[in-house]
C-alpha positions, 0 to 999 in steps of 0.5 A: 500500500503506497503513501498516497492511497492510506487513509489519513491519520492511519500509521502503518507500523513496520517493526514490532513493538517489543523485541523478543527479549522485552516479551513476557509470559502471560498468566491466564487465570480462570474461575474452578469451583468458585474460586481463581486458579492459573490456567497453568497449575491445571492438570493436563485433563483440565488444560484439555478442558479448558482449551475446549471451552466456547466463548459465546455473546448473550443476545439482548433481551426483545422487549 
């Protein structure tokens, strides 16, 4: 995409924001029996489980 086609007050971006030796891991904690735990300290079958969860959007009520 040249210069002259971008829309203005769009900035393309041509190198990462962080290098690699910036990055850190990211915790993923989720709610188990009505308290939070790291994603992490599951037990593979769980990790499994949680892996297979669907994400889903609740519709507004019709009124």
């Amino acid at each position: 995409m040249s210069e002259a086609t971008q829309a203005p007050g769009i900035a393309v971006c041509t190198q990462p924001v962080l290098l690699e030796s910036e990055r850190q891991r990211c915790e993923v904690w989720t709610r188990v029996m009505g308290y939070h735990r790291p994603v992490a300290s599951f037990n593979i079958g769980k990790q499994g489980e949680f892996a297979e969860r669907t994400h889903f959007t609740e519709s507004r009520c019709k009124q």
